[in-house]
C-alpha positions as CSV (number, residue, x, y, z in Angstrom):
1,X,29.4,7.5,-2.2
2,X,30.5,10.5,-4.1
3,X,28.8,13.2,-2.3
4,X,29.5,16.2,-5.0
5,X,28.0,13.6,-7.7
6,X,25.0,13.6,-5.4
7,X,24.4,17.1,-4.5
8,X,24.3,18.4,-8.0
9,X,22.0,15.4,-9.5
10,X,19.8,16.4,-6.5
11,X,20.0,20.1,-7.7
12,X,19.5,19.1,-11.0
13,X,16.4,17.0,-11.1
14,X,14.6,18.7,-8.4
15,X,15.3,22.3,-10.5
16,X,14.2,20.3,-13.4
17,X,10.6,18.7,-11.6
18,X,9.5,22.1,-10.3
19,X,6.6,23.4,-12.3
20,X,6.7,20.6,-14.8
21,X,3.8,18.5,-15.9
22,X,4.3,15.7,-13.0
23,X,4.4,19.0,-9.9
24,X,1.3,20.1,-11.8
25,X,-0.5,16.9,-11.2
26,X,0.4,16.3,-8.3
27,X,-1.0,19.7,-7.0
28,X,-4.4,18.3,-8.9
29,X,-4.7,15.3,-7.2
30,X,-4.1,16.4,-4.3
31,X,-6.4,19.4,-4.7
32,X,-9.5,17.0,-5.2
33,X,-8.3,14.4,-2.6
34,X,-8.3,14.3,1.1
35,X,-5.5,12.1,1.5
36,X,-2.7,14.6,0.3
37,X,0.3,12.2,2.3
38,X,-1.2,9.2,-0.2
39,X,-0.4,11.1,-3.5
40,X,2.8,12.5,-1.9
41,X,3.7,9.0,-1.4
42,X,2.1,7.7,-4.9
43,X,4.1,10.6,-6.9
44,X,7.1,10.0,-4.8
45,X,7.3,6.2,-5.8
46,X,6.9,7.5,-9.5
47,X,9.9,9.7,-9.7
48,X,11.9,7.2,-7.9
49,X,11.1,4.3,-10.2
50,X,11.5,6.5,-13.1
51,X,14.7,7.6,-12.2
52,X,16.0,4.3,-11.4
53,X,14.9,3.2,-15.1
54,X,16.8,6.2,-16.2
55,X,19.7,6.0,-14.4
56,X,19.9,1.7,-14.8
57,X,19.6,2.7,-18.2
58,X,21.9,5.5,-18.9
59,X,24.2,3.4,-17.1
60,X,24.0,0.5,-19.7
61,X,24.0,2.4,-22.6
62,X,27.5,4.0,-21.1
63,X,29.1,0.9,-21.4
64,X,27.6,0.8,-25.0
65,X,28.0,3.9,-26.6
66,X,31.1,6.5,-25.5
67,X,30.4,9.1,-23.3
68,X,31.1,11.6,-25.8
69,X,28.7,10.4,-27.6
70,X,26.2,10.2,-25.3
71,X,27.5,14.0,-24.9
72,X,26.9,14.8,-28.3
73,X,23.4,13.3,-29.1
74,X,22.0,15.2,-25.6
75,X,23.0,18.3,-26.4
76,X,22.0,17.5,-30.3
77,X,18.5,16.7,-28.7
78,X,18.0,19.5,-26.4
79,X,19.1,22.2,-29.4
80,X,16.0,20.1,-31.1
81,X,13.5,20.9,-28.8
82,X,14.5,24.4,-27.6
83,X,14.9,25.4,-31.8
84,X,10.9,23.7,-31.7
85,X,9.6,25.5,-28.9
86,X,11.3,29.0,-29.9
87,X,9.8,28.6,-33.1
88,X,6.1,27.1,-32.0
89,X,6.3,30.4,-29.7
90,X,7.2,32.2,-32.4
91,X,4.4,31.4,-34.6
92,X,1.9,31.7,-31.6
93,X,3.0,35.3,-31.1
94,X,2.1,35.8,-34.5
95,X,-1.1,34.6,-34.7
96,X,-1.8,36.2,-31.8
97,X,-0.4,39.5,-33.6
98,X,-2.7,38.6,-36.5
99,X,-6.0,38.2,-33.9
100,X,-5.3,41.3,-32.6
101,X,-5.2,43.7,-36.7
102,X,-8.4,41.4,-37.1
């Protein structure tokens, strides 16, 4: 097993999971449950099964598609969705602005 390989998807995906919609959740269920070791084990599952899609996946799509590629259309994609959130939050700020002269 490539150790380096694990240690920075490790790093990756759990810098990735804190504070996102899933952590959030999971804080709410267990919030209004008494059995916090039961959604700890429920939410574990998830993001185990989910990232074995993802990587069973992205592995079959490698032997598809070039890794460059692959590269390419990530990167493409995440300049997507950061240009769409800088300009949602953008527009929020100024119809907040807007509120505010009202």
């Amino acid at each position: 097993m490539d150790l380096s390989l694990l240690i920075s998807t490790f790093l990756t995906v759990f810098l990735a999971e804190l504070g996102d919609k899933t952590q959030l959740a999971t804080v709410a269920l267990s919030g209004t449950s008494d059995r916090p070791w039961a959604v700890f084990v429920g939410s574990s599952s998830a993001l185990v099964l989910a990232s074995l899609l993802g990587a069973m996946a992205g592995g079959s799509i490698a032997n598809l598609i070039p890794t460059e590629w692959l590269q390419l259309a990530a990167a493409v994609g995440f300049l997507i969705i950061g240009s769409q959130l800088l300009r949602r939050s953008s527009s929020d700020e100024s119809a907040e602005d807007n509120q505010v002269d009202s």
